[in-house]
N, C-alpha and C positions, 0 to 999 in steps of 0.2 A: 439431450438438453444439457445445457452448460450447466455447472455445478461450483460456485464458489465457497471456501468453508473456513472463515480467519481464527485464528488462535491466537494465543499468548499476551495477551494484554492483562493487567492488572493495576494496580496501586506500588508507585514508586516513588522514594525522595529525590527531590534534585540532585543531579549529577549523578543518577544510577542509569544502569542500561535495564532493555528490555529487546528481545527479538519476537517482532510478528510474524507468523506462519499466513499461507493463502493458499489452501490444497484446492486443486482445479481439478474438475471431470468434464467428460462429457464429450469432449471431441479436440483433436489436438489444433495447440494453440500458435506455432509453431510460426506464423508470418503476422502475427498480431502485436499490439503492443500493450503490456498489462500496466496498471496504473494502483498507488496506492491515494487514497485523500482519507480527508479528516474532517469532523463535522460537531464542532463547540456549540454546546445549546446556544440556544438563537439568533446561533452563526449560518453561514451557507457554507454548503460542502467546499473543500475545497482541494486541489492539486498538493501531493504531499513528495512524490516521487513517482518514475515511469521507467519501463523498461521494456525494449522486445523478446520474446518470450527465449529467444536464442543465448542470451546474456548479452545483447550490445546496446550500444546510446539508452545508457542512465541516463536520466536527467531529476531533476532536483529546486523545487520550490528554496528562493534566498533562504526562507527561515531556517532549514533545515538542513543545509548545504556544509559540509564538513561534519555535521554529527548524524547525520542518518546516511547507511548503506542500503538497496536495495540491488538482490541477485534472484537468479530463477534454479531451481536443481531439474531438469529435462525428465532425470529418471525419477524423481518424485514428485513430477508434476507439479512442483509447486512451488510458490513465489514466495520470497521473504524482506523482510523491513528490519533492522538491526540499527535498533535505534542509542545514541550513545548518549553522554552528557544531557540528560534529558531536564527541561524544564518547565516549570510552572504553567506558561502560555503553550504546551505542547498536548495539554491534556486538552481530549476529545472521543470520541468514537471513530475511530478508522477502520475502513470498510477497502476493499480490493474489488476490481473491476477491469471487464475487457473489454479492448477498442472493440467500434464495431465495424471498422473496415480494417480488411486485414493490410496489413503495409502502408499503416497509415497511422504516425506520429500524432498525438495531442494529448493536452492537457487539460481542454472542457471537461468537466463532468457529463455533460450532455450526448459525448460525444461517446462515452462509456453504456457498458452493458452488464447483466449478468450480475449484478450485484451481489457480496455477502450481507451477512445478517450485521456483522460489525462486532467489533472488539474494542471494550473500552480502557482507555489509558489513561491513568488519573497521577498526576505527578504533585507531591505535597511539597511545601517550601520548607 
């Protein structure tokens, strides 16, 4: 059974960084493509960043395009968000998630599995 498990978020002023963790178990993830989103109360989830579990085709929601990096480490299973110049409109609960067909690019949330519990980001002005 797949196991997702996010870390590292907290309470930050704008313009500080933050890196999230995403430790995967369960079974390898290796032709899939892992996804980060984000979910503002009484917002809908949404596409934050994406990557194949190998480290290729990042891709990246406008909002966050030049200040957030996502990479995957193979030998520690586990996916990361490196978030920089972080702002106001950035705070959320962000959760990690995998496709559910393997070799298959998106950014629906619908279209993800496996969900974590979430990690919340809360950026003060």
């Amino acid at each position: 059974q797949v196991q997702l498990v996010e870390s590292g978020g907290g309470l930050v002023q704008a313009g500080g960084s933050l890196r999230l963790s995403c430790a995967a178990s369960g079974r390898t993830f290796s032709s899939y493509f892992m996804g980060w989103f984000r979910q503002a109360p009484g917002k809908e989830r949404v596409f934050v960043a994406g990557i194949r579990w190998s480290g290729s085709s990042p891709a990246y929601a406008d909002s966050v395009k030049g200040r957030f990096t996502i990479s995957t480490d193979n030998d520690k299973n586990t996916l990361y968000l490196q978030m920089n110049s972080l702002k106001p409109e950035d705070t959320a609960i962000y959760y990690c998630a995998v496709g559910l067909r393997s070799y298959y690019r998106t950014y629906s949330p619908s279209e993800f599995g496996s969900w974590g519990q979430g990690t919340q980001v809360t950026v003060s002005s």
